[in-house]
Backbone bond lengths (Angstrom), bond angles and torsions (degrees), N, CA, C in turn:
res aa  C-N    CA-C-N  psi(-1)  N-CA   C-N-CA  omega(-1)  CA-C   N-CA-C  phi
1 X - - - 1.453 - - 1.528 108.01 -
2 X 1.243 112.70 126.20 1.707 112.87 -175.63 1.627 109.12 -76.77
3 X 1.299 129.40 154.30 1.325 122.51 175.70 1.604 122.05 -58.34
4 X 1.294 123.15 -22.98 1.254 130.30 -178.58 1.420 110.12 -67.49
5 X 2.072 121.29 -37.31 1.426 112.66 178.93 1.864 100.65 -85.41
6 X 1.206 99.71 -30.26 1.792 91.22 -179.01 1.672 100.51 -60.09
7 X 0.899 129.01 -26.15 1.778 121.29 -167.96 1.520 92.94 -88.06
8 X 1.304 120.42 -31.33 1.783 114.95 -177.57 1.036 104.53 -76.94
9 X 1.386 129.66 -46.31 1.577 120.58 179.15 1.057 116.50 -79.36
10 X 1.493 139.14 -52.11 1.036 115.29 161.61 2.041 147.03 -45.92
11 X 1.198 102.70 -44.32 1.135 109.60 162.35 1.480 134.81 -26.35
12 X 1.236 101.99 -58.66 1.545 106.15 168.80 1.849 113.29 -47.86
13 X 1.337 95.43 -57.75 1.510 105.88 -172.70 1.821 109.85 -45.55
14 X 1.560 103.06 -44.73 1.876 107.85 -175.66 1.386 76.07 -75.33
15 X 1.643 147.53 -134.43 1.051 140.01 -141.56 1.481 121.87 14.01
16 X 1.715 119.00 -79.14 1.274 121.92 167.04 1.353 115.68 -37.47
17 X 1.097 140.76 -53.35 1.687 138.77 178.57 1.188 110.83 -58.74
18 X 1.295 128.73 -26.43 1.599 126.92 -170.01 1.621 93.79 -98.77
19 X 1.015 114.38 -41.87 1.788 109.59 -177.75 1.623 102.44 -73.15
20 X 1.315 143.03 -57.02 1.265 119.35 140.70 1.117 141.11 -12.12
21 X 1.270 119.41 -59.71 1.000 104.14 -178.53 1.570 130.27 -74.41
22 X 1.623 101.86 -32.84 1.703 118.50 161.62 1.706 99.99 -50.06
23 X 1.117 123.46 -34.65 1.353 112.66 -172.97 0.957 110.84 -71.14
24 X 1.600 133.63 -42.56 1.047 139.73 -143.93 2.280 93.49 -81.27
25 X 1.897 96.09 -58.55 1.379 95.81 169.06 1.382 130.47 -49.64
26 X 1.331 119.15 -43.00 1.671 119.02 -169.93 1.020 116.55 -130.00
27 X 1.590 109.56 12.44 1.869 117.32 -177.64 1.530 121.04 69.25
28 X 1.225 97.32 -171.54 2.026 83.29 -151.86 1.962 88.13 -121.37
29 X 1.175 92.74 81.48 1.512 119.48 154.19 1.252 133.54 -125.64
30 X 1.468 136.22 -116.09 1.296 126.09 -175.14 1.410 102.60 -85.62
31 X 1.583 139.29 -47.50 0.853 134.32 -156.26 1.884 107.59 -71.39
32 X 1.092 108.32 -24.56 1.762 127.31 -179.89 1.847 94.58 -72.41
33 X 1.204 112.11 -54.45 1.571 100.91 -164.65 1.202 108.99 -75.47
34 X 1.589 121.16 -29.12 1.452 119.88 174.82 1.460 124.91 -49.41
35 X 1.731 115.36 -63.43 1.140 124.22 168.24 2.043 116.76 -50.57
36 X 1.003 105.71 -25.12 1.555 130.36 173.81 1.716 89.11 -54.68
37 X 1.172 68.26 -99.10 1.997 77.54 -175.29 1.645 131.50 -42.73
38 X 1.860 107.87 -32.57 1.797 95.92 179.69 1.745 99.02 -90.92
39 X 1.369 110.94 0.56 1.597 108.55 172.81 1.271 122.26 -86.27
40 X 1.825 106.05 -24.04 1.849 127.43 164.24 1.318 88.58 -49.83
41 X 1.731 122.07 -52.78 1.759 113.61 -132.10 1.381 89.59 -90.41
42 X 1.188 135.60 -14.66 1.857 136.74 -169.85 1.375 88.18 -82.04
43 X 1.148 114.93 -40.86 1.743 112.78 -172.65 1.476 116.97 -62.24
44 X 1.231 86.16 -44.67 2.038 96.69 -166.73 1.729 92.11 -80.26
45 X 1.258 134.61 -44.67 1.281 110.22 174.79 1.387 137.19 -66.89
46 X 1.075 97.69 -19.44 1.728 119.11 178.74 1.545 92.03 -61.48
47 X 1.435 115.37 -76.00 1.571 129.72 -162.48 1.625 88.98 -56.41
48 X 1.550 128.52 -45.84 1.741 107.47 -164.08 1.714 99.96 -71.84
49 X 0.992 134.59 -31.07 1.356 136.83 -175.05 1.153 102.44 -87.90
50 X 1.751 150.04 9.59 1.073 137.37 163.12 1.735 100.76 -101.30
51 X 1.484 104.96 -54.64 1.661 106.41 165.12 1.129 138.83 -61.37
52 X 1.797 110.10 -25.95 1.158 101.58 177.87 1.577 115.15 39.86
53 X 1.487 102.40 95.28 1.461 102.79 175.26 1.329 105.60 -123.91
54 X 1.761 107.26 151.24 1.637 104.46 -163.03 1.476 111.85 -72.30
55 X 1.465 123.10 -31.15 1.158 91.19 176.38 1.671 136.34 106.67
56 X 1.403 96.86 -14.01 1.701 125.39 176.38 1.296 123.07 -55.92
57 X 1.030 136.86 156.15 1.477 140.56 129.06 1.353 104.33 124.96
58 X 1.229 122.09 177.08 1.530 140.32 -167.23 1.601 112.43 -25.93
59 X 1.738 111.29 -72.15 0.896 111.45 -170.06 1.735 122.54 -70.92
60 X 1.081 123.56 25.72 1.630 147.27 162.33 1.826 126.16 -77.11
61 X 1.688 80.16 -36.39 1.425 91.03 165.01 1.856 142.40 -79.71
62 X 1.009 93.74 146.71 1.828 96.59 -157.57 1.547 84.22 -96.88
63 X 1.873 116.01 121.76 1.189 129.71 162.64 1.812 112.27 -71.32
64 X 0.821 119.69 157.67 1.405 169.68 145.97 1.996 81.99 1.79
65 X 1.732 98.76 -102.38 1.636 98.71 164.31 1.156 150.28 -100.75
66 X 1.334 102.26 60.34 1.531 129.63 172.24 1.460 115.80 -82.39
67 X 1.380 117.42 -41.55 1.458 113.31 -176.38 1.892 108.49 -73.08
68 X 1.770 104.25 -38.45 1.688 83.10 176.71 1.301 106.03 -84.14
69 X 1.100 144.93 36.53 1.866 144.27 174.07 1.052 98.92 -109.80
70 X 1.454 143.35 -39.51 1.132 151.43 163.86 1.572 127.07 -42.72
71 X 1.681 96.93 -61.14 1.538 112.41 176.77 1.693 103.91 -56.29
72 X 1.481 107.81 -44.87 1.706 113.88 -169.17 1.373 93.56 -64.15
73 X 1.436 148.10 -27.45 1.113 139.10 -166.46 1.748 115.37 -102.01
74 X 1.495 97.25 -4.82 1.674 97.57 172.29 1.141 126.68 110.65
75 X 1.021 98.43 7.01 2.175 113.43 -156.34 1.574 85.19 -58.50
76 X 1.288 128.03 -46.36 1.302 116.28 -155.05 1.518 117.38 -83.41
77 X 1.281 115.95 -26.67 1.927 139.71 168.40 2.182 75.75 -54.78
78 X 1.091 116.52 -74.18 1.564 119.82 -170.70 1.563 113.06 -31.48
79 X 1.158 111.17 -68.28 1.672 123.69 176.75 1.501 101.56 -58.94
80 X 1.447 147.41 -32.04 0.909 112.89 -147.09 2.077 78.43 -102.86
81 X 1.186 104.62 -17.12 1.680 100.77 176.31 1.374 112.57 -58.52
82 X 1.232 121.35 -39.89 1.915 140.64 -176.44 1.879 105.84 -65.74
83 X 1.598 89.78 -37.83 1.735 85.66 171.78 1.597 126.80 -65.79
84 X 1.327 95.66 -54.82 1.731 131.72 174.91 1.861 97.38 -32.36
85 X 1.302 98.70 -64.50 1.439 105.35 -178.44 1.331 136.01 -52.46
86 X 2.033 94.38 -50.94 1.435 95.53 158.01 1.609 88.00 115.09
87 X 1.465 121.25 16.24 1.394 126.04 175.30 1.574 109.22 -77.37
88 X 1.541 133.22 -44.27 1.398 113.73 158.66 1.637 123.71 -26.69
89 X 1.276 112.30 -66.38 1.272 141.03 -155.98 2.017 93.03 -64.33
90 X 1.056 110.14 -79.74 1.320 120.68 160.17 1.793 108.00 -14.56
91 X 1.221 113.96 -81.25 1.106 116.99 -169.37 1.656 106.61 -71.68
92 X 1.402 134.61 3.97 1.384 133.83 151.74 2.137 92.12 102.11
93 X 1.423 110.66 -4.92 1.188 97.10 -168.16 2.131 131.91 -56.92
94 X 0.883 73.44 73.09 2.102 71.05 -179.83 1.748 123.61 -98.07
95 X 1.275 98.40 143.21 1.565 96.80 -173.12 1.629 90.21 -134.85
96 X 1.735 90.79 142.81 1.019 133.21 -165.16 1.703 114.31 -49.69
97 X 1.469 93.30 -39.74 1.786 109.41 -178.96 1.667 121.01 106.89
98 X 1.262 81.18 -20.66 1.706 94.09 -159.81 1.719 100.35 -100.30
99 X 1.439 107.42 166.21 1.313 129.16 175.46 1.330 92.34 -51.95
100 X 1.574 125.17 -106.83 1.196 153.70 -153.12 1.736 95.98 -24.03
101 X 1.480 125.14 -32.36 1.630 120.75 -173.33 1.320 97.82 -82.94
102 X 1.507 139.68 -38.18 1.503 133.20 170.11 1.815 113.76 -0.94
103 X 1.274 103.33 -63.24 1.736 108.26 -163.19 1.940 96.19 -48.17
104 X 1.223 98.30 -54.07 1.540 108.28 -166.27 1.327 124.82 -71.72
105 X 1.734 117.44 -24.24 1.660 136.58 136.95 1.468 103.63 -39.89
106 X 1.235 130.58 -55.90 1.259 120.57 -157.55 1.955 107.94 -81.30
107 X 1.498 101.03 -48.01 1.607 97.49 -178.19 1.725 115.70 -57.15
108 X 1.704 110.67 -16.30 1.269 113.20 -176.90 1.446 97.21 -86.55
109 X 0.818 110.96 -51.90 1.667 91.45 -179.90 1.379 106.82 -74.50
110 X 0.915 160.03 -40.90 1.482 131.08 153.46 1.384 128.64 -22.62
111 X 1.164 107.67 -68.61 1.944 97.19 160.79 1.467 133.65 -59.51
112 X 1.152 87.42 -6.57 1.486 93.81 -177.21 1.980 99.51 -90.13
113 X 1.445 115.60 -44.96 1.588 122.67 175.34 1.646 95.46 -60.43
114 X 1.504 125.65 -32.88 1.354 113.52 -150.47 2.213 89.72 -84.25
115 X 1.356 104.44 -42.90 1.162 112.65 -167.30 1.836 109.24 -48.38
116 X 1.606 105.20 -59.94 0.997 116.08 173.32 2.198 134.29 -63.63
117 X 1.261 80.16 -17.15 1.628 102.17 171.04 1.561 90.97 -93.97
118 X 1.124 157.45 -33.28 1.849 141.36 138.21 1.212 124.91 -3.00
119 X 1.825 86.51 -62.96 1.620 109.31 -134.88 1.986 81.89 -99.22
120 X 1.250 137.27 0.99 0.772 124.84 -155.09 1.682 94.59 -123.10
121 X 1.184 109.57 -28.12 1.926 109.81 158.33 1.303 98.32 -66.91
122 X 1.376 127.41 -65.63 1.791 124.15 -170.53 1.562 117.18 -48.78
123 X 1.360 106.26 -32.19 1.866 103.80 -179.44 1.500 96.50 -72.80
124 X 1.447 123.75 -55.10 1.639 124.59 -159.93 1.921 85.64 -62.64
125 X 0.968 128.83 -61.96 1.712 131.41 -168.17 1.624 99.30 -49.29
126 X 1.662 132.58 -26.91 1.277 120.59 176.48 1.075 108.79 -80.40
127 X 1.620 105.38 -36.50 1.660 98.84 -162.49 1.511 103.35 -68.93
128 X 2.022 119.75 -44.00 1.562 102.43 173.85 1.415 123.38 -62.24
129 X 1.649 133.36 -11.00 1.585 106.64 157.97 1.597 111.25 -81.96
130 X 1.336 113.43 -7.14 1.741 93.03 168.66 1.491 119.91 -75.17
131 X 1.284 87.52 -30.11 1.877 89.98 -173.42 1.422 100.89 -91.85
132 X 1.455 138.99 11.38 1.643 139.00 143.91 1.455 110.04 -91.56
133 X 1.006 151.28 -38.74 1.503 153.05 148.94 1.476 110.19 -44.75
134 X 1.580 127.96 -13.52 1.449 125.37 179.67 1.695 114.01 87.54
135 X 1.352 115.40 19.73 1.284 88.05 -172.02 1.556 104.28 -113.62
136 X 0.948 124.78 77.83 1.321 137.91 -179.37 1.504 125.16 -20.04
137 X 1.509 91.72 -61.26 1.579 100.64 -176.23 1.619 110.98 -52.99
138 X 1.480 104.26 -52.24 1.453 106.20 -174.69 1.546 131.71 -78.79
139 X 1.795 92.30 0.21 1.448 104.25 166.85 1.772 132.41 -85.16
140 X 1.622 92.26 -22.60 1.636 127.45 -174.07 1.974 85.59 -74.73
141 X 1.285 113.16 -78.45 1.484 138.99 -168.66 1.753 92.56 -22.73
142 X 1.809 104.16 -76.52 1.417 113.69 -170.66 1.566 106.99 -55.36
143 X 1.202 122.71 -53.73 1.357 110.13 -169.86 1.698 114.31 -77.57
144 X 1.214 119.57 -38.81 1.824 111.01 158.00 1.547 123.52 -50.42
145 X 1.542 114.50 -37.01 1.405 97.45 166.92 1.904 133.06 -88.40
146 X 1.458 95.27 -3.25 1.798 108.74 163.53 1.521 102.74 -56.51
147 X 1.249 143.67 -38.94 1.341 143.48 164.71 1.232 118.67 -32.47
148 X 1.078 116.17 -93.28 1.761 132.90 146.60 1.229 117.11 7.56
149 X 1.766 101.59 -85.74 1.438 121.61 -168.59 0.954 132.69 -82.79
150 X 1.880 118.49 -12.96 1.287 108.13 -169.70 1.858 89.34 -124.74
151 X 1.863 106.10 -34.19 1.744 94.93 -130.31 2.228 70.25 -89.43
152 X 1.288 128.80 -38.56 1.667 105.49 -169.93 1.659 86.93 -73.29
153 X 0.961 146.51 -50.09 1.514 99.63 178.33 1.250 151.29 -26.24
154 X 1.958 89.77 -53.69 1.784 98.66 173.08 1.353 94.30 -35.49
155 X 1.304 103.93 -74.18 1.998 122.83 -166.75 1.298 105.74 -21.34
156 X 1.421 118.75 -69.98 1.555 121.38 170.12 1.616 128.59 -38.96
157 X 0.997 107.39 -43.74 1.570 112.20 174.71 1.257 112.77 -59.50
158 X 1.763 114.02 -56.10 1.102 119.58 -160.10 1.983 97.13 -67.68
159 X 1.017 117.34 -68.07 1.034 128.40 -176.39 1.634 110.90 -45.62
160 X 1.389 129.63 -24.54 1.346 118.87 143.66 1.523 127.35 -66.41
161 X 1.301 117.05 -27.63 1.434 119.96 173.69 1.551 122.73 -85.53
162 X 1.475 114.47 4.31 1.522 123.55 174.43 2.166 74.42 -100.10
163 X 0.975 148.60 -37.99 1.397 150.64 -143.75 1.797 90.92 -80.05
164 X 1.493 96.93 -54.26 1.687 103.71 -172.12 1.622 106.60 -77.39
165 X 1.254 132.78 0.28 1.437 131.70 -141.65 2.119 91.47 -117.90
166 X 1.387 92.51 -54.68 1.609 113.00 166.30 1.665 113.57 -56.31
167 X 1.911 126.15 -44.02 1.216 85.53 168.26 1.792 120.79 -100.99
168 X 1.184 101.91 14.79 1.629 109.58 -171.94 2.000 82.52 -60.91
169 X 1.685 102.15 -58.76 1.224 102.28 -150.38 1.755 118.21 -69.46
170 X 1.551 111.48 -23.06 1.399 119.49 167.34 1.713 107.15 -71.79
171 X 1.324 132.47 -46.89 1.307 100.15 146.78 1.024 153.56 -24.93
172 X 1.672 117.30 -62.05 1.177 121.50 167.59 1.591 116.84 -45.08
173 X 1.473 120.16 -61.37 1.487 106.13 144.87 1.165 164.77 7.27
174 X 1.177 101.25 -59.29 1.530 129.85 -174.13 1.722 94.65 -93.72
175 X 1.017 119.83 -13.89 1.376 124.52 -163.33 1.224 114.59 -123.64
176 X 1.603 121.85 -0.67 1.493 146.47 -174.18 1.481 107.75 44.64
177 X 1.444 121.63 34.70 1.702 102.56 164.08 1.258 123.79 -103.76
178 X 1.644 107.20 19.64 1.578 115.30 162.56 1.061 124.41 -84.15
């Protein structure tokens, strides 16, 4: 078994025990969906950085008006909240500055949109068996904080990768190999 399916299968299983068990201590409200969800996101990064998946095809691409749908929706009030906090820094995220690191800005945020576009079907799929099992609170909790945690991220990523995509391509430009 390669480490990438042991971290997929397993994962789920530690998640459930820790959200249990938060449930069991403080009940299945905010403090239950939280650990729920940054124990989803330990999972899904573990498994994208063990699989490393490429990542290709259509839906990768940044349309036309995506970047002003984004701004109208806040992405940037978002990023500048993630700074404030100190969640870059935390999560080790640093970029180089330079052109030549672009390629590797961009594949990280791709796994990072792909991880959280995962984790963001799996929270809405918990929260509808909580809210079919009756448990309201913990169905409200999981699916209000998929907003937050998973879906302005996508937003963020993407909207940095129309950011990296614009000057890759005015380079190229400036340099006539378009």
């Amino acid at each position: 078994m390669t480490r990438s399916t042991l971290i997929l299968l397993s994962g789920p299983v530690v998640v459930a025990a820790a959200g249990a068990a938060t449930g069991a201590l403080l009940g299945y409200g905010f403090a239950f969906a939280w650990v729920v969800h940054f124990g989803l996101m330990a999972w899904i990064a573990a498994w994208v950085d063990a699989a490393r998946p490429g990542l290709g095809g259509d839906h990768w691409r940044i349309r036309r008006w995506e970047p002003g749908l984004y701004r109208r929706l806040g992405v940037g009030a978002y990023r500048r909240l993630l700074r404030r906090v100190g969640w870059e820094r935390l999560m080790g995220h640093s970029f180089a500055g330079t052109r030549a690191a672009l390629p590797a800005l961009d594949l990280r945020a791709r796994r990072s949109e792909f991880g959280h576009s995962v984790l963001a079907v799996v929270a809405l799929g918990l929260a509808g068996a909580a809210a079919l099992l009756g448990a309201g609170p913990a169905a409200g909790w999981l699916a209000g904080l998929t907003v937050p945690l998973h879906g302005y991220p996508i937003v963020l990523q993407r909207a940095l990768r129309a950011r990296i995509h614009w000057v890759t391509a005015t380079t190229a430009r400036a340099r006539g190999t378009v």
